[in-house]
Each structure stands twice: as C-alpha cells, then as structure tokens.
N, C-alpha and C positions, 0 to 999 in steps of 0.2 A: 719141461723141455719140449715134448709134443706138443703140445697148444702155440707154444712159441712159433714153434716149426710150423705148423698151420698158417699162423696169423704172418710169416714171413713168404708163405708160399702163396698165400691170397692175397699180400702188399702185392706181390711183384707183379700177380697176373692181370689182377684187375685196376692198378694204380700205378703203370708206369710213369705217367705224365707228373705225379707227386714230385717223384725223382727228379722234374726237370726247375730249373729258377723261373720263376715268374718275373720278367723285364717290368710290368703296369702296376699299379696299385689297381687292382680287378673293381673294388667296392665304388673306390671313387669314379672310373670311370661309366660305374654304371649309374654315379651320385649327377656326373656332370650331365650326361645327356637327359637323365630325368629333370635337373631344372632347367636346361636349356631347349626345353620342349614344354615345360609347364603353361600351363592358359595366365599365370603372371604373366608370362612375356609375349602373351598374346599373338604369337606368331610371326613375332621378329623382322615387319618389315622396317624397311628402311626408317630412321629418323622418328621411328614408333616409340611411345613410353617403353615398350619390351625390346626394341632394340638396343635402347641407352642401357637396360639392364644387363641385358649380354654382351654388351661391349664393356660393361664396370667389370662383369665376372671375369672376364677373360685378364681386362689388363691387370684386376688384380692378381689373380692367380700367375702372370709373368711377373710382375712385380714380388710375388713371395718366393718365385723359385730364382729369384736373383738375375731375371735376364736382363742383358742391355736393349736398346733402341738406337735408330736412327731417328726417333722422331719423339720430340717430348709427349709425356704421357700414353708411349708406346702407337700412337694413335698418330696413322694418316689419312689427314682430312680430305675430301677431292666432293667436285660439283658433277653434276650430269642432268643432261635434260633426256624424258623419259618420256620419248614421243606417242607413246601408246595412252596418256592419258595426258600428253599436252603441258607436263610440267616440269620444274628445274628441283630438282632436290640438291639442297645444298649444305655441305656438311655431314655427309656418307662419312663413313668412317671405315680405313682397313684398322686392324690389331696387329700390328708387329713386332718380334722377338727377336734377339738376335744374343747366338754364341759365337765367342772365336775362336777358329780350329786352332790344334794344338801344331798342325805341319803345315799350313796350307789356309791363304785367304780366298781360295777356288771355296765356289757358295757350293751347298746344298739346299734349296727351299722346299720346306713341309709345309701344305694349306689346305684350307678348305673352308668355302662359306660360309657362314653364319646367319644368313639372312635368308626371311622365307617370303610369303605373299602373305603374311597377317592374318586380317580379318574382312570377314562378308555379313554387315550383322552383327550376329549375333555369331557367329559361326566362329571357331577358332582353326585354322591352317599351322595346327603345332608345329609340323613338321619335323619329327623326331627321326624317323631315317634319312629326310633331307632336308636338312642338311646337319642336326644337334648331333647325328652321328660323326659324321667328321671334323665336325669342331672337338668334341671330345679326344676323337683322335690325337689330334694337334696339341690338343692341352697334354694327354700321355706322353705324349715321344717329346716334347719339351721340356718334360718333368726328369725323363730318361736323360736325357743327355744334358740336362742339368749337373744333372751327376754323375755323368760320365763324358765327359770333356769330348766333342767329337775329334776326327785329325782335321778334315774339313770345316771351315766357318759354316753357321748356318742360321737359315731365316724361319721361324715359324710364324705364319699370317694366316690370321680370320679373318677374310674376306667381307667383305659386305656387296650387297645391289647383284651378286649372279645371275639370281631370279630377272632381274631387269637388265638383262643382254650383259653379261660380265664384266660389269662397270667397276667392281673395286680390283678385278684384276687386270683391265687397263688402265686404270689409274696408277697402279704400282710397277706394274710394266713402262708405263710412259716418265714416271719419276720416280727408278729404282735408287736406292740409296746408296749403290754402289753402280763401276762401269758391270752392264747387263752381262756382256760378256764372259765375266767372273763366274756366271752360274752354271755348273753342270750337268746341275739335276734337277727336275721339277717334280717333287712327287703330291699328287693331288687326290684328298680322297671326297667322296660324296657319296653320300649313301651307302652304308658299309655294315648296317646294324640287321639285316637279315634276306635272308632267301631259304624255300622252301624245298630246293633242292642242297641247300650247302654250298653252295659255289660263287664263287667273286672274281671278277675279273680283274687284269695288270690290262691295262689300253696303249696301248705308243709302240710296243717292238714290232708293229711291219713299220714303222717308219726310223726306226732307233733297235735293230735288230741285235748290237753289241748289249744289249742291255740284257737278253732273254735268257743267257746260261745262268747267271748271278739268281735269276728270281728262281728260275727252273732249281737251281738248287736247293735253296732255300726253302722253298715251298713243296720239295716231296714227301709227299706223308704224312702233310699237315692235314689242318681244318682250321676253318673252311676249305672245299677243292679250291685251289687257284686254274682258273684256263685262260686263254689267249686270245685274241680275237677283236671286234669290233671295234676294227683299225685300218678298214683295206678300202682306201678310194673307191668312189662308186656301188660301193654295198649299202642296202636299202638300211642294216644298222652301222652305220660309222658315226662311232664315239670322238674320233677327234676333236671336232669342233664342240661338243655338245656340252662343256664345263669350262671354269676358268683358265686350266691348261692351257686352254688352244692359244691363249694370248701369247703364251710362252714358245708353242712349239713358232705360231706366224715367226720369231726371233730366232727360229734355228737351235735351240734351246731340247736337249734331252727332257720328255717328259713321259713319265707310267701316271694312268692316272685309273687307281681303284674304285671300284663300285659295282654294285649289283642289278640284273636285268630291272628292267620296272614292273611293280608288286600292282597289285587293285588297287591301293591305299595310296597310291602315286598322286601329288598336288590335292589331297582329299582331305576333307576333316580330320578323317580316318589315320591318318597316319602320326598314332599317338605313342605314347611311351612304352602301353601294354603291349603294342603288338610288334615291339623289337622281339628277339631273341639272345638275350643275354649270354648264352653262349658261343652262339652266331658271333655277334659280336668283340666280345673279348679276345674268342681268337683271330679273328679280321685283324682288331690293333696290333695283338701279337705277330703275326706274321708280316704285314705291314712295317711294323718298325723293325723285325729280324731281317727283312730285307735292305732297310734303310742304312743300317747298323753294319750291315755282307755293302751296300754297296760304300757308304763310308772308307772302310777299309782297302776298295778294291780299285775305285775310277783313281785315273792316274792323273796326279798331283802336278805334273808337267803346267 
C-alpha cells in the first residue's frame, strides 16, 4: 500500500499532462514531417520528382481518412509565370480536403505550404521546419476532425509555389470552390517545428482583434509560449504579408497565422529533420488545433 501511495504521489507530481487526452497521433506526426523533408523529395520544389511525391502522400492520406474534394483527385491544378527565373510552370498543384459542418456551410480553412526551393547541385533545401512542418500540421488536424465531425465546413490545403510569391494561395483564392465569402477563418501554419526560446506566434489579431480572447484562452499555460505580435503596420517585422495568408486577409477574410521567429537554418541546407524539436513540435500542433477546435465552437454561425 506504501509503495502504491508513492508511485501515485510521483504520477501526480511529475506526470500531469498523462492525465490529459492526446487530440494527434504524436508518432505519426513526427513520421510525416521526417519523410516530407527526406532528400527523397529533394526539397520539394515546384513540379520536382519530390514534389509529385509529396503531393501522392498527402492526397493519399486525405484519401484514407475519407475526405471529400472539390476537385478530382483532391488536386488543384493552376499555371504561373515565375519571373525571377523567366519561366511558366505549369501544373502546380494545391491539395485539397474538404469536411461538412455538422451546423453550418460557414468554411474554416487549415493550410500550409508544402513546397520548398529544392535543390543547388548537389545541395538538398529539405526544408523541414519550412515548410514539412506545417504540412504535417494539416495532415493532424485533418485526421482530427475526420473524426470528429467539425459544426463548421472545412477546408484543409497543401499549398504549393509559396516559396515563389504565394502562387498556390492565389490560385485558390482566385478559384475557391465555394462563394469566398463563406470563409471565416484562415488559419495558416508555417514553420512550427522549433524555437530555442519555446515560443510561437498567433499573427492577425491587430488586424482581427475579436479573435485574441479565444487564443488567449486556450493557450494559458500551454507549450509552446504562444505571444502576439508581428502584425502592426509599419513595423520593421510585420508578418502579415509574409505567408499565404495574406491572400486571404487582401479578401477581408479573418486570418491567425502560426509560426516561429527565423532560426540560422532559415532557406539553408541546414534546415533538416535533426534539428526540429520534437516536442517543440507536438505541442505547436496541439495547441494549434485546440485552438482551432475553441474557435469551431465559438465564431458565430450567423
């Protein structure tokens, strides 16, 4: 009975978080962003052998977790000339998901990148915290509310061509599958898989301020720190424009969009699988899609 009593007073002190439900499948997510940063996929630029490959993984993984599409084979095609190097890529591909709310055809859209700047050489631009972190993302909270019916419809999209001026998220913005209006929420993650203080930023409430109590709550006393910030016109760091978002907000369009200061290993070889933080990580998704999940429930269905 003593021993018992020990092993129940050292559960409690040092293993509250046991006590809590784990939302992710934790393994997998840290399965998907290690192949989706692998040198297989050689750094995922656009219309690359490794791109076709992370766009199979993705649609099939929609494909087994039984989502629908607006677009056959989950996949919207789109063109873009990419005047930094004088040429037309054609047949970019986004990855699109799509559940129906259980109250409400008001969208929620989850996304994030999937494409990086490839290769130099011999050199590989894995790109593992930018952007196989947020794709991972995506594939989580897709999985989640696979299974758990949101009240809101919702979209989850891999992106493609960011890298190349946010060409798959004007492409979807300019032929969304539904009237654009419909969409509530944009939540956008990139780069989420580590920081050396612990801390992640939510980007958009100075411009969507109704949005900040919902996170604020959610996010006390978590981990990663969540803070505020790099969102205020005129500041030498304003994140708005600086990811696919912004295509959303130009449409008046609520968007948060997550991610972490930039590391040494920013656009660098360097930024491989090893130097995530796996727990960094995990809890990023987690509280990410807790939030996602608090605002579900809460933006008014009107």
């Amino acid at each position: 009975m003593k021993n018992l009593l020990k092993f129940l007073i050292l559960f409690f002190l040092v293993a509250p978080t046991a006590l809590i439900a784990q939302n992710i499948d934790q393994n997998k997510l840290v399965k998907d962003i290690e192949y989706l940063s692998s040198d297989e996929l050689g750094g995922r630029k656009p219309l690359s052998e490794g791109s076709l490959k992370a766009r199979k993984y993705i649609q099939d993984r929609f494909k087994a977790l039984g989502l629908k599409s607006q677009y056959p084979d989950y996949t919207q095609y789109f063109d873009f000339n990419y005047s930094r190097e004088g040429k037309l890529y054609e047949k970019a591909a986004n990855i699109v998901g799509f559940i129906g709310g259980k109250e409400t055809d008001k969208l929620i859209v989850v996304m994030a990148h999937y494409d990086h700047i490839g290769m130099d050489g011999e050199k590989i631009f894995n790109g593992a915290d930018d952007n196989a972190s947020g794709t991972g993302g995506v594939l989580a909270m897709a999985e989640y509310f696979s299974k758990n019916r949101p009240t809101h419809s919702m979209l989850f999209v891999a992106l493609d061509a960011e890298e190349m001026g946010h060409q798959g998220a004007k492409a979807l913005v300019d032929d969304f599958p539904f009237p654009i209006e419909q969409t509530v929420l944009n939540i956008n993650m990139d780069m989420i898989s580590r920081n050396i203080d612990g801390e992640i930023y939510a980007v958009g409430t100075y411009h969507y301020p109704q949005l900040k109590p919902t996170i604020e709550k959610v996010a006390e006393g978590r981990f990663p720190k969540l803070l505020f910030g790099h969102d205020v016109p005129g500041e030498k760091a304003d994140w708005t424009n600086a990811s696919d978002h912004s295509q959303f907000h130009r449409k008046g369009i609520p968007f948060i969009y997550f991610g972490v200061e930039d590391h040494e290993d920013y656009h660098k070889e360097t930024d491989t699988f090893e130097r995530i933080q796996p727990e960094f990580y995990i809890g990023a998704v987690e509280l990410i899609l807790d939030i996602v999940i608090a605002f579900d429930r809460e933006l008014n269905n009107d």
